[in-house]
C-alpha positions in Angstrom: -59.5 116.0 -143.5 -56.4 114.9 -141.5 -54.9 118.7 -142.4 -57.8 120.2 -140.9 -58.0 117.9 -137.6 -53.9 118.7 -137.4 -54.5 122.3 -137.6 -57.6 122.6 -134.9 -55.1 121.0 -132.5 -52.1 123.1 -133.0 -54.8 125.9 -132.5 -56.4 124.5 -129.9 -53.4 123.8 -127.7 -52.0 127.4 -128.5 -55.4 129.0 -127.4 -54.7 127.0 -124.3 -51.3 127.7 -123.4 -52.1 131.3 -123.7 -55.0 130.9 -121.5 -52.9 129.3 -118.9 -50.6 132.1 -119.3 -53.2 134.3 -118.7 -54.5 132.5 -115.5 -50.6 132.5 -114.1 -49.9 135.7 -114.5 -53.4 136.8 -113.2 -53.0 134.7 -109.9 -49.7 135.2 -109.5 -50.3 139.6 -110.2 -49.6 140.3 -106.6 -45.8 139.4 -107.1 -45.7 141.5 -110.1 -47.1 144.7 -109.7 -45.9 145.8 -106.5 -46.2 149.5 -105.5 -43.8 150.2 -103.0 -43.7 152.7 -100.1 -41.4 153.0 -97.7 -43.3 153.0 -94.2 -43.5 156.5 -92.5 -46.1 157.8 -90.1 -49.5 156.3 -90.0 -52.2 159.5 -90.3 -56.2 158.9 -90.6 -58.1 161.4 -93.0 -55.9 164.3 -92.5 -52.5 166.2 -91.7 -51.1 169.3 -92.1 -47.5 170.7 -92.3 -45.5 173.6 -91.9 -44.9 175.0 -95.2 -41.4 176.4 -94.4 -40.3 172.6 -93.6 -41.4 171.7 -97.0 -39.5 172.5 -100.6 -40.5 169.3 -102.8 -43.0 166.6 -102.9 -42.8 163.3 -103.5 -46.4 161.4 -104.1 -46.5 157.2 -103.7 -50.3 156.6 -104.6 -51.6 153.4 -106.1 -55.7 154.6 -106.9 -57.6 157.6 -106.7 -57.3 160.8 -108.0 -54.5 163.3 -107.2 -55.1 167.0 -106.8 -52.9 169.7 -106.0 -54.3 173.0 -105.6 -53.6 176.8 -104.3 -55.5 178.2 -101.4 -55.5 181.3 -98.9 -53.7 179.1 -96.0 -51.0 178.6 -93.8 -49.9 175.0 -94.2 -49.8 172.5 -96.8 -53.0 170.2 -95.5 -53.2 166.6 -96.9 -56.4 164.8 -96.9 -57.4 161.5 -98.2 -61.0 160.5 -98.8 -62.4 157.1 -99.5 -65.9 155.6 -99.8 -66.4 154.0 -96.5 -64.1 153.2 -94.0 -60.2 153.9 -94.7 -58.6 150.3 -94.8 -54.8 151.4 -95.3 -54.1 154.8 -93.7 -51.8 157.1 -95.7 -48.3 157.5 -94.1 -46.3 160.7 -94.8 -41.9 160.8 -94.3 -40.3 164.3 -93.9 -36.8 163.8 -95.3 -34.9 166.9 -95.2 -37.1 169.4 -97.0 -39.1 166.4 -98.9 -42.5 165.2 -97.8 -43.2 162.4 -99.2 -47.2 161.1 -99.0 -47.7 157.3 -99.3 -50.7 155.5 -100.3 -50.5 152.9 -97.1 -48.0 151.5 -94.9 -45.6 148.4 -96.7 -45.9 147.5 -100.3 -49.1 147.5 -101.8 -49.9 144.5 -104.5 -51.7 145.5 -107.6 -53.8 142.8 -109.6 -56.4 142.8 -112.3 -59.2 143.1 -110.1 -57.9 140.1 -107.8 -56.9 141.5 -103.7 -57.6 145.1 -105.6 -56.9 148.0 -103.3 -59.1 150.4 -102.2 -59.8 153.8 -103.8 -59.1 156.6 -102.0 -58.5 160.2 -103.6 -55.8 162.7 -101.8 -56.4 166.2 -101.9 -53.6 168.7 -101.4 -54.2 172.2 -100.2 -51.0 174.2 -100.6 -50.6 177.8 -99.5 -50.8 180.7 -102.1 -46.9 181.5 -101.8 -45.6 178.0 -101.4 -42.4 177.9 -103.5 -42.6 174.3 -104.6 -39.6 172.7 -106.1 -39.5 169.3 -107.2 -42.9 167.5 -107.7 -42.7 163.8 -108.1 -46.0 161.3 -108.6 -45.5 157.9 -108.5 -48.5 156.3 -109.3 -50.6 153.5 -110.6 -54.0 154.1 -111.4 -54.8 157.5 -110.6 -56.1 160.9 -112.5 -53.7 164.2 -111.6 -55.2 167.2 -111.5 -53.0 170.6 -110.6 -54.4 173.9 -110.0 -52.9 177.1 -109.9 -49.9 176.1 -108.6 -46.2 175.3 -110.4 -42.9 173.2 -109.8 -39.7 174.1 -110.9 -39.4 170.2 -111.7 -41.1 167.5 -111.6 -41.7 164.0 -112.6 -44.8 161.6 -113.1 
């Protein structure tokens, strides 16, 4: 009897320190999952670029879907789309022949569902001839999709 009474309390206390855990860590998410951008230009909805400035991409986006894709045009256009009003606006960096697309201005804080960020998908219409050489996605909850088009290197 006194085994079993000893044994539901070393349980019980275990079950809650694990809880707690689970609360800390939960409350506290913001500090931990940090998705970091590094400022850039501010742009609403849309934006397009002259392809010849452009050699590799570089992709900060934190959730949404990704998609790359090979059309009949004469710029690389970058569109994000959202349900509703965009909160964050994308910013964009041109660093030498890099343009690097960022999912919102500052650091972003990922939780589990607490202060979660808003979905927004980014679509990105490259020309048919674009040479692209380095593609880099940094993400944290997103789907990639790439169509008809090709890096000589790239990382996710």
């Amino acid at each position: 009897m006194k085994g079993n009474a000893i044994a539901r309390i070393i349980i019980y206390s275990v079950l809650i320190l694990v809880l707690i855990g689970i609360l800390v860590v939960a409350l506290g998410a913001n500090n931990y999952f940090k998705f970091g951008t590094s400022g850039g230009t501010p742009v609403v909805g849309s934006m397009n670029v002259d392809e010849s400035d452009v050699r590799n991409l570089e992709i900060n986006w934190a959730s949404g879907n990704i998609t790359i894709i090979r059309d009949d045009i004469d710029e690389i256009l970058v569109e994000e789309i959202a349900n509703g009003e965009i909160k964050d606006p994308m910013t964009y960096n041109l660093r030498g022949n890099t343009l690097q697309i960022n999912y919102a201005e500052g650091d972003v804080r990922i939780g589990f569902g607490i202060g979660s960020v808003q979905k927004k998908d980014l679509n990105i219409t490259v020309p048919m001839d674009w040479d692209c050489g380095n593609l880099t996605i940094n993400s944290a909850s997103t789907d990639v999709e790439i169509k008809e088009a090709e890096a000589r290197g790239s990382g996710v």
